[in-house]
C-alpha positions in Angstrom: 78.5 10.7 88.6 82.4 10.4 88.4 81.5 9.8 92.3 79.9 7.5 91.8 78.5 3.8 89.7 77.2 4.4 86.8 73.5 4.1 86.5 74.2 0.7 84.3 77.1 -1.8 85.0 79.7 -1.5 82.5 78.4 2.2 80.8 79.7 5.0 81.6 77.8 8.0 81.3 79.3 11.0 83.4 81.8 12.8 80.4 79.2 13.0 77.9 76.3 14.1 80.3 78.8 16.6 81.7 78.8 18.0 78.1 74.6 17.9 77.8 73.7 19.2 81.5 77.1 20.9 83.3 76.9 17.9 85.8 75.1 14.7 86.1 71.0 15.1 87.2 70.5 13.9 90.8 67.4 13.2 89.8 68.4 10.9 86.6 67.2 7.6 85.7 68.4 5.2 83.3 65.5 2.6 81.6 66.9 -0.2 78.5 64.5 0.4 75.7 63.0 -2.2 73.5 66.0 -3.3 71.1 66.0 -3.7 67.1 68.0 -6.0 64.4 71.4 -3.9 64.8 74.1 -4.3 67.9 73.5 -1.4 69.5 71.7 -0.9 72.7 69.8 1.7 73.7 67.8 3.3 76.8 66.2 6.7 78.2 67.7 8.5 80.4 65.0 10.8 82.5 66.2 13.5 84.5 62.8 15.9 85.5 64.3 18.9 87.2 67.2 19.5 84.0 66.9 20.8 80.3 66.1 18.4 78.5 63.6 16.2 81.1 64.8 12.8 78.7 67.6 12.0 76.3 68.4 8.6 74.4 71.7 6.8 75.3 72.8 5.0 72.1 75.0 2.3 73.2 77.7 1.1 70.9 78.8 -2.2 70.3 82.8 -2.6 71.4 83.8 -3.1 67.5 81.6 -0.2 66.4 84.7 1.2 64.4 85.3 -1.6 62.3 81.4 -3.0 61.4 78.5 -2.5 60.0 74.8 -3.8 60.8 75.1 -3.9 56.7 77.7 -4.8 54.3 78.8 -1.6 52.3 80.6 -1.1 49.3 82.8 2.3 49.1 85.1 4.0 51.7 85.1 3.7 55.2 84.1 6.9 57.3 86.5 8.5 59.1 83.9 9.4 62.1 81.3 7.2 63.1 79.3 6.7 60.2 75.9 7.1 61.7 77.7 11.3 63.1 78.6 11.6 59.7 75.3 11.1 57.7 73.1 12.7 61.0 75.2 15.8 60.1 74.7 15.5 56.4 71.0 15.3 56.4 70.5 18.2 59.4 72.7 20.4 57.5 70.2 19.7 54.3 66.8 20.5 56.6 66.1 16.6 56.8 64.1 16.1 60.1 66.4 13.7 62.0 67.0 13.6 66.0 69.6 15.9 67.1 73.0 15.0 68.3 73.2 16.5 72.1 76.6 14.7 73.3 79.3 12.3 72.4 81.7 10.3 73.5 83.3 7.7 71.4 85.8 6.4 74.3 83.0 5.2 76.1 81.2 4.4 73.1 78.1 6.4 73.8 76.4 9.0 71.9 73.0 10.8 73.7 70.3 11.7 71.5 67.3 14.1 71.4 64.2 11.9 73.2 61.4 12.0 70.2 59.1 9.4 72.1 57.9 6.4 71.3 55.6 6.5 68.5 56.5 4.7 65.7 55.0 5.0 62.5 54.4 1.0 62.7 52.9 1.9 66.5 50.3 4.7 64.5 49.6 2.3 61.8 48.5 -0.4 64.3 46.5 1.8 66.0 44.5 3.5 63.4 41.9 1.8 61.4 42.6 0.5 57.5 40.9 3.9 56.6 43.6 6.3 57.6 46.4 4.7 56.2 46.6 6.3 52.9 47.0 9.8 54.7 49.7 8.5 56.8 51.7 7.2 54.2 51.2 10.2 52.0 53.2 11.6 55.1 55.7 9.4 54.7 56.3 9.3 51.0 55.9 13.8 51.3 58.8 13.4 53.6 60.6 10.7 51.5 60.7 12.6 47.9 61.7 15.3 50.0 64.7 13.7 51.2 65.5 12.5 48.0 65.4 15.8 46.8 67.6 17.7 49.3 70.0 15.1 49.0 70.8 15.1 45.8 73.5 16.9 45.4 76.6 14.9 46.6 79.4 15.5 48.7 82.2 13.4 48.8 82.9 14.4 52.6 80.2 12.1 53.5 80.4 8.5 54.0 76.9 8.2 52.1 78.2 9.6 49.1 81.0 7.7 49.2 79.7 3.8 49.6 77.7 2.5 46.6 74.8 -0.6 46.1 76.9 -1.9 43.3 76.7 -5.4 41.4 78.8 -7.0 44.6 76.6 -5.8 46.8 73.6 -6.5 45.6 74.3 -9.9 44.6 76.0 -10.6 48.3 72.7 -10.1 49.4 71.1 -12.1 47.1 73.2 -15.1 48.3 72.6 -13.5 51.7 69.0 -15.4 51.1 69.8 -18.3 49.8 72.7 -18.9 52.4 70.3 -18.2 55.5 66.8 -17.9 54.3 66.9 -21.3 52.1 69.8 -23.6 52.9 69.8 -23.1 56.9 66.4 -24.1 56.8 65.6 -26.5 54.5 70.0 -28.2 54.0 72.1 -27.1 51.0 70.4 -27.0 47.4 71.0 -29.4 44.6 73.7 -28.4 42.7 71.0 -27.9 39.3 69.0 -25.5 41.5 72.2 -23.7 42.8 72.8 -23.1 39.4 68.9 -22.2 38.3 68.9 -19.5 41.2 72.6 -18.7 40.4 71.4 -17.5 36.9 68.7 -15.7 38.0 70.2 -14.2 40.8 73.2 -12.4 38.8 70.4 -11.4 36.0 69.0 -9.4 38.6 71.3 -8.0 40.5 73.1 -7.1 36.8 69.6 -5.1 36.3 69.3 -3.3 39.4 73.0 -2.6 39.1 72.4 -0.3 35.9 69.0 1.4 37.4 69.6 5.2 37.8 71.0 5.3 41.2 70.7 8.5 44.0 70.5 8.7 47.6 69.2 6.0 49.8 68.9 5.7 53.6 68.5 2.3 53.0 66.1 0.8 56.0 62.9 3.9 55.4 60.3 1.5 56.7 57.7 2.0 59.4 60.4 1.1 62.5 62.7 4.1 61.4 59.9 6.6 61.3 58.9 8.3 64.1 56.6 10.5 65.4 58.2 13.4 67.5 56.6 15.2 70.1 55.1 18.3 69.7 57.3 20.4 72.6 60.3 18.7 70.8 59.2 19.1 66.7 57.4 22.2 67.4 54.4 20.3 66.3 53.7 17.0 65.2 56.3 16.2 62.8 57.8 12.8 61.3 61.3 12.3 62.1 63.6 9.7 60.3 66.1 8.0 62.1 68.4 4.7 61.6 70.2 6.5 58.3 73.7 5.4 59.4 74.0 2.7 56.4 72.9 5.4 54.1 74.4 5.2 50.3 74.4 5.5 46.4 72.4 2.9 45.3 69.1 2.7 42.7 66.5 5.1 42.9 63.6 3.3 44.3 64.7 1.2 46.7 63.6 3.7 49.8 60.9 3.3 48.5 60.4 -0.4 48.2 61.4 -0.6 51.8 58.5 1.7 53.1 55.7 0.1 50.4 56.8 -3.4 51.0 57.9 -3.3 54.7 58.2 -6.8 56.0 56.0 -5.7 59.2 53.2 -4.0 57.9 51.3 -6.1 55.0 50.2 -3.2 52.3 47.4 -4.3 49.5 48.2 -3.6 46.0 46.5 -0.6 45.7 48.1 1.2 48.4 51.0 0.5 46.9 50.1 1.5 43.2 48.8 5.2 45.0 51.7 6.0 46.8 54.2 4.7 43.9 52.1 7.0 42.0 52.4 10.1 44.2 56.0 9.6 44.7 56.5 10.1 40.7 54.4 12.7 40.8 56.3 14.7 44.0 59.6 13.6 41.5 58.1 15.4 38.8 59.1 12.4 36.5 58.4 12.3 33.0 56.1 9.5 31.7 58.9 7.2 30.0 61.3 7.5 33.3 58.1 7.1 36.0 57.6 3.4 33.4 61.2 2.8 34.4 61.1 3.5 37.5 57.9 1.5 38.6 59.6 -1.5 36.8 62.7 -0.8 38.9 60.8 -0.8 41.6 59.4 -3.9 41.7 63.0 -5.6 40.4 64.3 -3.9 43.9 61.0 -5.6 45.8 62.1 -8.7 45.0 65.6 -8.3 45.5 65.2 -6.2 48.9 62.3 -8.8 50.3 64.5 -11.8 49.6 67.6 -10.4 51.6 65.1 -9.2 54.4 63.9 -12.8 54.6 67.2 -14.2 54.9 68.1 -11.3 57.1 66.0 -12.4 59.5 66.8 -16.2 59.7 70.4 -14.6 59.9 69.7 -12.7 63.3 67.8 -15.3 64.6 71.0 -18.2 64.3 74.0 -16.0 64.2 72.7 -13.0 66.9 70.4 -15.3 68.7 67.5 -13.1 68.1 63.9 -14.6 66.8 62.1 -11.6 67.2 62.5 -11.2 63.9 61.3 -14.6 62.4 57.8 -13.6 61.8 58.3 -11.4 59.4 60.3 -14.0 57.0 57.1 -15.0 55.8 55.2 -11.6 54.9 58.4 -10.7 53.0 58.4 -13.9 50.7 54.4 -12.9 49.6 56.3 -9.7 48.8 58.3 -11.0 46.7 55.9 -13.2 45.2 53.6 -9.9 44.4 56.3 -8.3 42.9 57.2 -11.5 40.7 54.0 -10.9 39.2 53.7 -7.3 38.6 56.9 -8.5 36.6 55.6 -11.7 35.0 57.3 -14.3 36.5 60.7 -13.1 36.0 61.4 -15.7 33.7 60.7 -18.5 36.0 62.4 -17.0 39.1 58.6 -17.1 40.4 58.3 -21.0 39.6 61.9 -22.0 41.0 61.3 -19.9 44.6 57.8 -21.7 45.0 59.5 -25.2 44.3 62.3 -24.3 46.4 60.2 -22.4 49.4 57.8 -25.1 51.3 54.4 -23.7 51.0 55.2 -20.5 48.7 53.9 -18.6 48.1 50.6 -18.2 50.0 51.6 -20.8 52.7 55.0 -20.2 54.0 55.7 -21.2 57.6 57.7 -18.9 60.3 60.6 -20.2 60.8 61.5 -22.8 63.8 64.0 -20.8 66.0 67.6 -21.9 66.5 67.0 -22.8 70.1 69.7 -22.6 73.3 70.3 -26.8 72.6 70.5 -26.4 69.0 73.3 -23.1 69.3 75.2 -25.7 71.6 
């Protein structure tokens, strides 16, 4: 390939598969796969006559040293954040796609190929009926995670960043900047204030919840299901960790049992929070906590998704995103009453949200003329 163009303008490919196959395929192909929220770009490149057949190319962006798709709070990694933690959780038996290549001069790193199978792609394809099996899958493989990570080591970047007071209450104000005042103009200042108070109450609360290790996006998009010639059966694989942290014990699992794109009932919910505490081996009075916990991180989690999504949409130019502001506002308003109200957070979101809770409309995308 040093011979010759790389298969895509502008990436440059030949060191690292060099490093994966000896030389670069004849035979290899290069596809752009469906993109997500963050700023880098993927694709599979298929090569039928080498070892492996496919391989992911993970794109980074040019600033990849310097940024996050998340804010953090805590030290900077010294590697790429997203080598670090995929080292961390291999070396602890977590099923995550192996590294094959990297080079960080040509900011590409090449991936093990586990498919295309979602968990969200399963879901959608299996009826209502199946679900609960699926996610006891998921929330097996979650307590498990929990539990072989643990035990902390400052040489990783996850052990080293924390979801403290700052950072959740940035992304509390994350919502109201984009998911309430770019849509409906800036807020009175009483109501600033109303949502003010409320806001730091909560984030004060979640700030002194027992904390461990989180991977911080666990939802349905960051599951997959590997093939069985590369798992050695059918296994789930968890990928999209990069962002990984300290932060309060349930909030994995808020983001798989209240995941923005798949709409779970309450009683789903209440089953697999239960099993969860159960694979914990909590006692009685800290499983009370942590449901509670739980649904404090719901509302806090679904209200930063919301305005997450309004962010992408005006700031990256991507509305694929905007139909799922809605299904995380009846989130948070389920959670809101699992915790009585909140003291009136519930009454001041539905005056402030047109339509909340059960009528909330997607979000008008910031068009090409409106960027302008």
């Amino acid at each position: 390939m040093s011979a010759r163009p790389s298969p895509i303008p502008d990436l440059e490919l030949a060191p690292a598969l060099h490093a994966v196959y000896g030389a670069v395929p004849d035979d290899a192909s290069v596809r752009k796969l469906r993109g997500d929220a963050s700023t880098r770009t993927y694709y599979r490149l298929s090569a039928p006559s080498r070892d492996p057949r496919s391989l992911v190319i993970m794109h980074l962006p040019a600033d990849f040293a310097t940024r996050s798709d998340e804010a953090s709070a805590g030290d900077r990694a010294p590697d790429l954040p997203f080598l670090d933690v995929q080292r961390l959780l291999e070396a602890r038996g977590v099923p995550v796609p192996r590294v094959l290549a990297h080079d960080l001069a040509h900011r590409i790193v090449l991936l093990e190929d586990l498919g295309d199978e979602t968990f969200e792609a399963r879901l959608a394809a299996r009826p209502r009926t199946e679900w609960m099996a699926l996610y006891e899958r998921a929330v097996d493989l979650l307590a498990d995670l929990h539990e072989r990570c643990a035990r902390r080591d400052l040489s990783s970047v996850a052990y080293r960043r924390r979801f403290d007071l700052a950072l959740l209450r940035w992304e509390l104000d994350h919502f109201r900047e984009w998911g309430l005042e770019a849509l409906h103009g800036p807020l009175a200042a009483a109501d600033r204030a109303e949502l003010d108070r409320h806001f730091d109450a909560l984030a004060e609360r979640l700030s002194g919840a027992e904390v461990g290790f989180v991977h911080r996006d666990y939802q349905s998009r960051n599951l997959m299901w590997a093939r069985p010639e590369t798992a050695g059966g059918e296994a789930l694989v968890v990928i999209d960790f990069q962002d990984a942290l300290i932060g309060p014990r349930p909030y994995d699992l808020v983001a798989l049992l209240c995941d923005s794109y798949v709409e779970l009932d309450l009683p789903l919910q209440r089953a697999m929070l239960d099993r969860y505490v159960s694979n914990a081996g909590l006692e009685r009075s800290d499983a009370i906590d942590f449901e509670r916990t739980f649904w404090l991180q719901a509302v806090q989690r679904k209200l930063k998704d919301a305005g997450r999504f309004v962010f992408i949409d005006r700031v990256r130019h991507n509305p694929d995103f905007l139909p799922w502001y809605a299904p995380s506002l009846r989130y948070v308003t389920r959670a809101l009453a699992q915790l009585g109200g909140l003291g009136g957070l519930d009454t001041l979101l539905a005056r402030l949200i047109p339509g909340s809770p059960d009528h909330v409309s997607q979000p008008a995308s910031c068009g090409p003329a409106a960027r302008e």
